[in-house]
Each structure stands twice: as C-alpha cells, then as structure tokens.
N, C-alpha and C positions, 0 to 999 in steps of 0.2 A: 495870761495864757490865751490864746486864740484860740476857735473853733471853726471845723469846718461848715459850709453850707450846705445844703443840700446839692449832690449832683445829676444833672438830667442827660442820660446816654440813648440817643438814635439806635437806633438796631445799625451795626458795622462803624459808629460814629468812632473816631478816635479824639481823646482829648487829653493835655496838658495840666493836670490838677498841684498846683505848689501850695504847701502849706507851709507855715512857719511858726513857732512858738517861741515861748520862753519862759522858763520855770527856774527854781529856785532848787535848789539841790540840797535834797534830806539833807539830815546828817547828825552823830550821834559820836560820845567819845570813844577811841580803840585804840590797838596799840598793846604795847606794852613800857611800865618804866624806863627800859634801854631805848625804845623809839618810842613815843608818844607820838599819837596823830589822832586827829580827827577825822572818820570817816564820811564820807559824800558819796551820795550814790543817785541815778537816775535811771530811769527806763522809759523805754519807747516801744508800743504796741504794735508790731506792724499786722500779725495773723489774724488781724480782722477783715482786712484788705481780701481772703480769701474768701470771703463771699462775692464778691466781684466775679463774673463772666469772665473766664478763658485767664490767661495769665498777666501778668502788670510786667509791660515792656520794660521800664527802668525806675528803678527807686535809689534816691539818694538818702541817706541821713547823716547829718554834720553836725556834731557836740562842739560848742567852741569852747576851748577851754579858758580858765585866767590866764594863765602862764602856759609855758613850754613846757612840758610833761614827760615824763622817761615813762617806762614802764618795769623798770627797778629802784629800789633806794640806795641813796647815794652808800655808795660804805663805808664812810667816815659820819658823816654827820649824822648829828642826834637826830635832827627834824627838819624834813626835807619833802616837798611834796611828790607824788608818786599815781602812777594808774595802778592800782590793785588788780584788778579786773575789768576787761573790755569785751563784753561777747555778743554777738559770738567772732570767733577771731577770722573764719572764712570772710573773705569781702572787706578787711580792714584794715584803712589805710591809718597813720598820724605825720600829719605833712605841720610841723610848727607848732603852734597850738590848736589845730582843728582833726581832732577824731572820726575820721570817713567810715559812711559803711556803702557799697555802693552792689545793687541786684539788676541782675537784665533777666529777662523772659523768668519771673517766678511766678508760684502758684504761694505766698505764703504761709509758714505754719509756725507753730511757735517759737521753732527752733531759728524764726529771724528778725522773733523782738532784742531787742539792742536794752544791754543792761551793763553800764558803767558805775565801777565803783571806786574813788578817789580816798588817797591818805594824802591827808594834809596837815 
C-alpha cells in the first residue's frame, strides 16, 4: 500500500495530486448452504479530503476487479461471483472489470467514502 506525501498549495495554486494503491481484500466466510461464498470487502476514505480549501474539482476512484462482475447472482449456479454491495451508487460506473466512482466540484463527506463488498 502507498502513501501520500505531504502536499504544499500557493495561496490560488491549482495542482494535480494521483494517488494509487493496492490492498488486499478482507474477507470472511457467508452465504448460505444453497449459495455459499466468500465475502470480500474494501473501503476508501474519501471525507477526509474535506479539510482541504474550497471544493476538489474531480475525484476519480477505480477498484479493479479479478473478473467481470455482475451485480446479481447468477440464478442457476451454486457459486458464482457477484458485487454485493457498491456504494455509494450516485457517481458509479462498472465498465468490464473496473468499478468507477467518478465527483466534480465536491466538498466531501462521508457519504462519499466508497465501500465495496464481493461474494465469491
């Protein structure tokens, strides 16, 4: 997992800040006997970003996933992977395997930390 550096803003400066990580995805048994799966789950912080000056022009976040992902279980199959949960659902894309979340002009608050949760 990376961390950021410290960042140094000019009074009116505008800057370009990318971060990128990579973590490993909890995960705990769930389910039930008829569907057994493994639950995975991750979260991203964004409401901390609201101590920042004035609003954050554009935020991306992109969860890659293994596979190609639905966001139902298949109806036949015993065990099949699946997105449980992807929130918040305003701002979210799934284009193939990569889960988008994409903000212009926000002030963040909690309601746009990003918490995906996977049956697998």
């Amino acid at each position: 997992m990376a961390q950021s550096g410290k960042e140094t803003f000019a009074p009116q400066q505008t800057r370009i800040v990318r971060n990128r990580y990579w973590s490993p995805v909890s995960s705990n048994p769930d389910g039930s006997p008829e569907r057994p799966c493994t639950s995975g789950w991750l979260n991203y912080i964004l409401h901390t970003g609201a101590r920042w000056q004035g609003t954050i022009e554009q935020a991306e976040v992109v969860v890659t996933l293994p596979d190609t992902l639905s966001f139902e279980p298949h109806p036949t199959k015993r065990r099949n992977p699946f997105i449980r949960v992807a929130s918040p659902e305003t701002n979210r894309a799934l284009e193939g395997n990569r889960l988008m979340w994409r903000f212009t002009e926000f002030e963040p608050t909690e309601e746009h930390d990003i918490y995906v949760r996977l049956c697998y």
